[in-house]
LUMBA-656928 format. One line per field, with one value per residue (C-alpha): residue number from 1; residue in three letters; x, y, z. Coordinates in pm, 1 decimal, decimal comma, padded with zeros to 6 digits. Layout:
! residues N
pos	[NUM:...];
code	[ALA:...];
xx	[X:...];
yy	[Y:...];
zz	[Z:...];
! end
This chain:
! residues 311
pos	[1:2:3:4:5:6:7:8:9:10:11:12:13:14:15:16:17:18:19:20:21:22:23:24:25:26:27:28:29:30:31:32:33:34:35:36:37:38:39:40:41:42:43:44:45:46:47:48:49:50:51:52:53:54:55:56:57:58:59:60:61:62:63:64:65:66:67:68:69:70:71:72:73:74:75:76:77:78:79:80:81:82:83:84:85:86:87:88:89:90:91:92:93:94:95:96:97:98:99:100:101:102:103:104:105:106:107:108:109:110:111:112:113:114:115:116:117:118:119:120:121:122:123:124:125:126:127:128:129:130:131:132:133:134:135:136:137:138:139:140:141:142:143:144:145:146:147:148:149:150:151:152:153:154:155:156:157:158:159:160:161:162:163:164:165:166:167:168:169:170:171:172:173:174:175:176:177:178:179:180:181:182:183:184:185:186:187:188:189:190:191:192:193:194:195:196:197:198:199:200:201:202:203:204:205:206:207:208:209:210:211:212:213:214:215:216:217:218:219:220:221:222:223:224:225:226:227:228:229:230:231:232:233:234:235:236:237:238:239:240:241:242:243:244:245:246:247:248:249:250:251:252:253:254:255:256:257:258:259:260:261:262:263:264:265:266:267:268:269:270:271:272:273:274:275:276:277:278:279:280:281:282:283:284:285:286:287:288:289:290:291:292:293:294:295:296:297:298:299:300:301:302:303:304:305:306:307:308:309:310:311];
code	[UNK:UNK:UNK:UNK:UNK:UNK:UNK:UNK:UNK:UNK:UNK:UNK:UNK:UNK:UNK:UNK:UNK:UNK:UNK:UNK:UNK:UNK:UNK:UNK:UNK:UNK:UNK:UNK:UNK:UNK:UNK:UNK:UNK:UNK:UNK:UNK:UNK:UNK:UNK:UNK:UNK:UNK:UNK:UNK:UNK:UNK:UNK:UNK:UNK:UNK:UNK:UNK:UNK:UNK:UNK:UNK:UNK:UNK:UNK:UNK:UNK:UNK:UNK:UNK:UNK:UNK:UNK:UNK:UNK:UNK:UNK:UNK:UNK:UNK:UNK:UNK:UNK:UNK:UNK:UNK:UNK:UNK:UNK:UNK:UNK:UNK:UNK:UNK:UNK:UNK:UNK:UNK:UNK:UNK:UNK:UNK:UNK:UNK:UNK:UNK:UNK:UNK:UNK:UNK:UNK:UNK:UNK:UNK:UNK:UNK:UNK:UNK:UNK:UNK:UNK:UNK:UNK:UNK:UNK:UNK:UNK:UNK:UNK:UNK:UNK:UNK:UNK:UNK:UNK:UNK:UNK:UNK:UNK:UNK:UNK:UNK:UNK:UNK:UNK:UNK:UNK:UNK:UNK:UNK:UNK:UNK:UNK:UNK:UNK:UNK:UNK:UNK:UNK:UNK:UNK:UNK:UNK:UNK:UNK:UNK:UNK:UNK:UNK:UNK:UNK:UNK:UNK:UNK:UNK:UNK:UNK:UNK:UNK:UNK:UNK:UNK:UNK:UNK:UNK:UNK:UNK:UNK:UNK:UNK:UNK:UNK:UNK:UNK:UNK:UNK:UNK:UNK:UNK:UNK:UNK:UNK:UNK:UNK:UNK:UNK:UNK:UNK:UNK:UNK:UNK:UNK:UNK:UNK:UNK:UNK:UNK:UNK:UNK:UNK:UNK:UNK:UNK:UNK:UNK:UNK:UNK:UNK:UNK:UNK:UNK:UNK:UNK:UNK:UNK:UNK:UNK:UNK:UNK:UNK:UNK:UNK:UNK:UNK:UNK:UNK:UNK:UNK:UNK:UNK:UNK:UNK:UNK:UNK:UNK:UNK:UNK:UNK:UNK:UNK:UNK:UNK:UNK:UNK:UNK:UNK:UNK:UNK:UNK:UNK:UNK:UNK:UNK:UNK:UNK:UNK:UNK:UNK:UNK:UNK:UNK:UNK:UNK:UNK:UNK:UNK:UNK:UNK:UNK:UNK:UNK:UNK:UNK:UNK:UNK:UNK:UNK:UNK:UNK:UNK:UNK:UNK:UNK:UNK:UNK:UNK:UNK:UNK:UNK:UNK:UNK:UNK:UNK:UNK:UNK:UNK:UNK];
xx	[02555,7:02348,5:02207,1:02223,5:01894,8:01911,5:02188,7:01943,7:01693,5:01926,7:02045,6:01715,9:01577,5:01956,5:01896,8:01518,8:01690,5:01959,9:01690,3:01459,0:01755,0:01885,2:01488,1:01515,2:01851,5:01757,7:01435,2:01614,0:01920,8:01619,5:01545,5:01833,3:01811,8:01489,8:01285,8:00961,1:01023,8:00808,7:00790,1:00630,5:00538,1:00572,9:00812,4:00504,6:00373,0:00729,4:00803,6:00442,0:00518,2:00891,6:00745,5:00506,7:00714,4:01028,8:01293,1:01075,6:01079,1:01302,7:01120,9:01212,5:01053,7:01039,5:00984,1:01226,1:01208,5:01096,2:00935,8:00558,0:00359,8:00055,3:00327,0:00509,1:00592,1:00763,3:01074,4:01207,7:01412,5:01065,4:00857,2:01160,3:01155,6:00768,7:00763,1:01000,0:00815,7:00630,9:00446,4:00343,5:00189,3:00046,6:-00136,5:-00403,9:-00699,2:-00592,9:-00273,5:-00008,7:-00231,0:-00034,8:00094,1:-00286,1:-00277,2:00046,9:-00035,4:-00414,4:-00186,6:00047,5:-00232,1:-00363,2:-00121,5:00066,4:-00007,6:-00072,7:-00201,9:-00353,1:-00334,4:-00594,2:-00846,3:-01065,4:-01128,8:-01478,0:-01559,1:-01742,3:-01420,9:-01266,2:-01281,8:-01403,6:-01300,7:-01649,7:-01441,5:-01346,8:-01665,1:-01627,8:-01316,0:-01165,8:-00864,6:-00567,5:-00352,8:-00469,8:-00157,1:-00247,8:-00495,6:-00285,2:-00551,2:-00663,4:-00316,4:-00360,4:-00627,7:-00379,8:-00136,4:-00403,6:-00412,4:-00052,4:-00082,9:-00376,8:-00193,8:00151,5:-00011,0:-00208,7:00109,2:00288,3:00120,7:00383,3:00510,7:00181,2:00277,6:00556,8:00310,1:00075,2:00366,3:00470,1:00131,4:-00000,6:00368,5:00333,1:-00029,1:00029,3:00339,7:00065,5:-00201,3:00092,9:00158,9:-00166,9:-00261,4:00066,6:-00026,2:-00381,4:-00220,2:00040,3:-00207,4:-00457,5:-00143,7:-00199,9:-00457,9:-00799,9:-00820,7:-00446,1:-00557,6:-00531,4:-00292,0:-00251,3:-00038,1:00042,2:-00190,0:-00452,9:-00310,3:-00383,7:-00738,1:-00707,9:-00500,9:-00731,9:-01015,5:-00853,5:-00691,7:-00893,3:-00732,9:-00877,2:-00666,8:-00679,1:-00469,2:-00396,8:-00445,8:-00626,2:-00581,6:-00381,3:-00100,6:-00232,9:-00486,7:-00356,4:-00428,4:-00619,1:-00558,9:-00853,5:-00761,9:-00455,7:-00652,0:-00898,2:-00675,3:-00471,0:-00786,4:-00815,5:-00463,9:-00524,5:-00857,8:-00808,8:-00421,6:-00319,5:00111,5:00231,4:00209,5:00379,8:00574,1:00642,1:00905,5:00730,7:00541,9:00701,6:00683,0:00566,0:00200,9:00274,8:00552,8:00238,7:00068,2:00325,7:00384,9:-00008,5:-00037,5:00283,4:00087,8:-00177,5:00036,1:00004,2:00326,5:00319,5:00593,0:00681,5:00684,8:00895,7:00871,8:00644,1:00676,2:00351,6:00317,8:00721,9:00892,8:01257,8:01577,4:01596,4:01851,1:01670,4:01393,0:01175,1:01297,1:01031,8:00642,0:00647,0:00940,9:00793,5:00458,0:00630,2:00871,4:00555,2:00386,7:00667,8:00686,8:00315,8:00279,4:00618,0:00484,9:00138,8:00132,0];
yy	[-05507,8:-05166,5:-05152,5:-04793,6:-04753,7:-04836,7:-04562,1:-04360,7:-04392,7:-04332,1:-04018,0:-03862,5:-03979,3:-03843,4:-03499,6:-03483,2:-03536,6:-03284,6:-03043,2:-03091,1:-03105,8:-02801,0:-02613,0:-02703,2:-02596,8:-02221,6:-02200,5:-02334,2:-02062,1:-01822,7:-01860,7:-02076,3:-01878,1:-01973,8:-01656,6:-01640,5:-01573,5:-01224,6:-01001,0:-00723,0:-00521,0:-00170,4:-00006,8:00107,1:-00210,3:-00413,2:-00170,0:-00236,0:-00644,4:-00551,6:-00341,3:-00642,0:-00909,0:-00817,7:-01082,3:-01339,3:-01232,4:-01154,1:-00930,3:-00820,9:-00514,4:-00541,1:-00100,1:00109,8:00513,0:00704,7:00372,5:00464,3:00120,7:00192,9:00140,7:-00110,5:-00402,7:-00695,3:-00837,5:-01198,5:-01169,1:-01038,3:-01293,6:-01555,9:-01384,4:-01383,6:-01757,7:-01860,4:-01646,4:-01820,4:-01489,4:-01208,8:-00878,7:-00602,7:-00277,3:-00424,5:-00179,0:-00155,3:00029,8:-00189,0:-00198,8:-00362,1:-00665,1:-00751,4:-01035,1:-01131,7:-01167,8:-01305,2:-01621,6:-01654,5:-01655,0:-01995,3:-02168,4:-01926,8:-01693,2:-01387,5:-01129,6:-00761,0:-00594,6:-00344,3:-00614,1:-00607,2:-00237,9:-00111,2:-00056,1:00255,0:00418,6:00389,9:00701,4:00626,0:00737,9:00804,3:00889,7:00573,2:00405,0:00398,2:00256,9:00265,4:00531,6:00255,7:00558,5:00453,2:00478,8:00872,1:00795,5:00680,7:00549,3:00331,9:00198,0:00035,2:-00158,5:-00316,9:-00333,1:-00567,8:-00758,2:-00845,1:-00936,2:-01203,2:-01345,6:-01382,3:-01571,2:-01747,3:-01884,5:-01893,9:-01952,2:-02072,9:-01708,7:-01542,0:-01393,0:-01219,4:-01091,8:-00988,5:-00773,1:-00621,7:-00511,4:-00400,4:-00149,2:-00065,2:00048,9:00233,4:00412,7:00524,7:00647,5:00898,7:00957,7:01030,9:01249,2:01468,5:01521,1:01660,1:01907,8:01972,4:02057,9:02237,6:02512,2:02593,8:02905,7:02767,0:02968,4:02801,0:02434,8:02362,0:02098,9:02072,4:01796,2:01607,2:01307,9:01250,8:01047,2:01248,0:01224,4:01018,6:01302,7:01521,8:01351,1:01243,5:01567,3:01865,3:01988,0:02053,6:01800,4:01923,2:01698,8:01765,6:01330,8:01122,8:00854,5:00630,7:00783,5:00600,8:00886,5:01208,0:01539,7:01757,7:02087,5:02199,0:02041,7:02244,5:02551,6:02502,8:02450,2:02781,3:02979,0:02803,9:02886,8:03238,8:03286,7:03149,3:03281,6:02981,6:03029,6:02672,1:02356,4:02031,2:01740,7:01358,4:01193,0:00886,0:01123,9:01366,4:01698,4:01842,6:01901,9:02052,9:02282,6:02408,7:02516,6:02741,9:02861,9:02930,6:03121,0:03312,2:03433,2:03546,6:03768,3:03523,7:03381,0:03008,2:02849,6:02473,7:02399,2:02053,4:01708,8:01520,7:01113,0:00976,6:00598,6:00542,2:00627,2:00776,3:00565,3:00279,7:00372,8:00733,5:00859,0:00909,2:00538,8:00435,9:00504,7:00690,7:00905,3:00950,3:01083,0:01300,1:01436,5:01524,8:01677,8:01881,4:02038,0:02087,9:02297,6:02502,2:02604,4:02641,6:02828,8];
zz	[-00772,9:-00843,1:-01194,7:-01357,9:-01265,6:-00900,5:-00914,1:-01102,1:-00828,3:-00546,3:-00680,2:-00693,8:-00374,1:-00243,6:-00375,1:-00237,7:00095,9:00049,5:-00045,2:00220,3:00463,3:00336,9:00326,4:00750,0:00758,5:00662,5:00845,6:01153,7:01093,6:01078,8:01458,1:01550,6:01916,3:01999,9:01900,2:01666,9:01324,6:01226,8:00899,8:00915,0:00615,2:00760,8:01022,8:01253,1:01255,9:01311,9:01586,7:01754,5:01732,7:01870,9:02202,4:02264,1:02155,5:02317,2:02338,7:02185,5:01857,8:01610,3:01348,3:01029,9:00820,0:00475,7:00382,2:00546,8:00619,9:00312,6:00136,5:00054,0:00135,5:-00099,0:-00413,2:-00250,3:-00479,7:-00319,5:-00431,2:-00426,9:-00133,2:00035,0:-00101,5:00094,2:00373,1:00391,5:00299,0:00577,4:00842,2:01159,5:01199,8:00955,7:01068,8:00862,2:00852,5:00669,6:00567,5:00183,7:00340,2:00179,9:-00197,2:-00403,8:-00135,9:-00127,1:-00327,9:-00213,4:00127,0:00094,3:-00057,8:00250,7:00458,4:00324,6:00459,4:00699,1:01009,9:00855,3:01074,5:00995,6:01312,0:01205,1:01251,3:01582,0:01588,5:01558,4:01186,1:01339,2:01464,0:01050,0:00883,7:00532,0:00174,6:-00055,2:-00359,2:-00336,0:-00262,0:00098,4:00126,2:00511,3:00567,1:00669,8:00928,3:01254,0:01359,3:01381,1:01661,3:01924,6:02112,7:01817,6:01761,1:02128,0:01984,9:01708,0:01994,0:02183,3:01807,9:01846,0:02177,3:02105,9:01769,3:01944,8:02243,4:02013,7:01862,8:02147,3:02460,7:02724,2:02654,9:02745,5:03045,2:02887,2:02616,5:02857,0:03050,7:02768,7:02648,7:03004,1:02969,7:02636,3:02665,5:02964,2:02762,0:02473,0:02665,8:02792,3:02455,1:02370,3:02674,7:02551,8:02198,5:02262,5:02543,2:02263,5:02028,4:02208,3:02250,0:01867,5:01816,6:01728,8:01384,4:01314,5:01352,9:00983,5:00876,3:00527,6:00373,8:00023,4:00087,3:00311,1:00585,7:00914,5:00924,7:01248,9:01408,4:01313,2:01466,2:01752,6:01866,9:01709,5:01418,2:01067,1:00810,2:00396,1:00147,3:-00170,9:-00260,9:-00133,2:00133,8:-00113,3:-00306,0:-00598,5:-00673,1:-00849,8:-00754,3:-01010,2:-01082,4:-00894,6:-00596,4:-00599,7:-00675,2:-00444,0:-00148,1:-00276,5:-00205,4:00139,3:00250,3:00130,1:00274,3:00615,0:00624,2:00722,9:00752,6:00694,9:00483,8:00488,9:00334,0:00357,9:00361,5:00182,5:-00072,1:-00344,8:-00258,0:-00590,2:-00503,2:-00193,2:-00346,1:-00632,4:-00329,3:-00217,4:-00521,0:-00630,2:-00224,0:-00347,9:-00666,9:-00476,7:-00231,4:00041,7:00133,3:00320,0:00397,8:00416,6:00776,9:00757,0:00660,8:00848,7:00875,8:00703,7:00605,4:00682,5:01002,1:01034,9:00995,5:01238,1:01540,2:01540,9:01782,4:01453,4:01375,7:01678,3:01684,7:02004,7:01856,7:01504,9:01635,1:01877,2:01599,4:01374,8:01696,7:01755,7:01324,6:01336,3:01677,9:01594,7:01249,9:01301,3:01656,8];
! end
């Protein structure tokens, strides 16, 4: 006969059980065809892992189009989704701020992966406002973003190496697709008038570009849109615009507008009328199902605003 206690006992070990059961259960249903679990913080970065991936992953982004990852705060359904990940990929670079902490954690006991890691630390653009702090876009350098592209190859054959062929095909295609890209954008941009090469934008997150394909890059923040813009930063990019005659300015669509607006409005004071010449994709990309919803698609999109306003 079983005592109260014995039932007692059985109960608990019986619900221990249930719960573990039921913990396998969900991480199973999470990749119940077979492909890798990934998270990725940003939609650059989860369509990067997707091209070299392919049907081997499943990935899952955790900031959509307009959602500015240096204020991003995760949530609890993030912080599950994280948890039950085999593989996590991010920027890395300071670019997702206030995750920091967040994903230093997961990466004590998880694959956590920052696929800005490997690249020279003498290709980083760096911020001395803010104590030399390295500019997170790479993204805007096409030719850097290959190098996390060859990051995501390494950690995904790392973790799955029967598959490494298939990583390595993917890659080798991928690769071959960006230097394309890249060969198009500086031809693209080399059409603008060399006095007009002035892109001016709310926060500084095209220095890359800049670099990369010739073109002069003012913001009115900083790298991070944690920093404010002063009133003198405003005014002294007024009397830049004005000076130089430069025709255009532009928005984000992860970054209020307001700074940029004060611009055209301080020009307009002066008798020098700019105009806004579109919304350019920044630290988000456009809506998934889109061409601006892809990395390839998003830089061509931003290409394609810049040249048309400033040329």
């Amino acid at each position: 006969m079983v005592t109260q206690l014995g039932w007692n006992l059985l109960a608990v070990v019986l619900g221990v059980v249930l719960a573990l059961t039921a913990g396998c259960d969900r991480r199973t249903a999470s990749r119940g065809d077979g492909r890798i679990n990934v998270v990725c913080t940003t939609g650059m970065v989860a369509d990067l892992v997707t091209r070299v991936g392919g049907d081997r992953v499943a990935v899952t982004c955790l900031m959509g189009e307009g959602v500015d990852p240096h204020l991003y705060k995760a949530s609890p359904g993030d912080m599950r989704l994280l948890e039950n990940a085999d593989l996590i990929f991010y920027n890395g670079l300071h670019l997702e701020g206030r995750m920091g902490e967040v994903l230093e954690t997961l990466g004590r006991r998880q694959t956590v992966v920052a696929v800005a890691e490997g690249i020279d630390a003498a290709k980083l653009l760096v911020d001395h406002d803010q104590g030399g702090q390295p500019d997170p876009h790479i993204w805007f350098d096409v030719m850097l973003w290959m190098k996390a592209a060859e990051r995501v190859r390494g950690a995904l054959i790392t973790h799955d190496p029967e598959s490494a062929a298939t990583y390595e095909r993917n890659a080798a295609e991928y690769l071959a697709r960006l230097t394309a890209l890249h060969e198009e954008v500086a031809r693209e941009v080399v059409s603008i008038p060399a006095e007009s090469r002035v892109l001016v934008t709310a926060h500084d997150a095209f220095g890359y570009f800049g670099r990369a394909y010739g073109i002069e890059v003012r913001a009115v923040q900083g790298m991070s849109t944690d920093s404010e813009a002063s009133l003198k930063d405003i005014n002294d990019l007024v009397d830049l615009l004005c000076a130089r005659r430069i025709k255009a300015v532009f928005i984000e669509s992860s970054v209020s507008a307001k700074s940029v607006e004060a611009l055209v409005e301080g020009c307009r004071a002066r008798g020098h009328e700019v105009v806004i010449g579109g919304e350019l994709f920044s630290d988000a990309m456009g809506a998934p199902g889109t061409p601006e919803g892809t990395y390839e698609g998003m830089v061509r999109a931003n290409v394609s605003l810049i040249v048309g306003a400033l040329r």
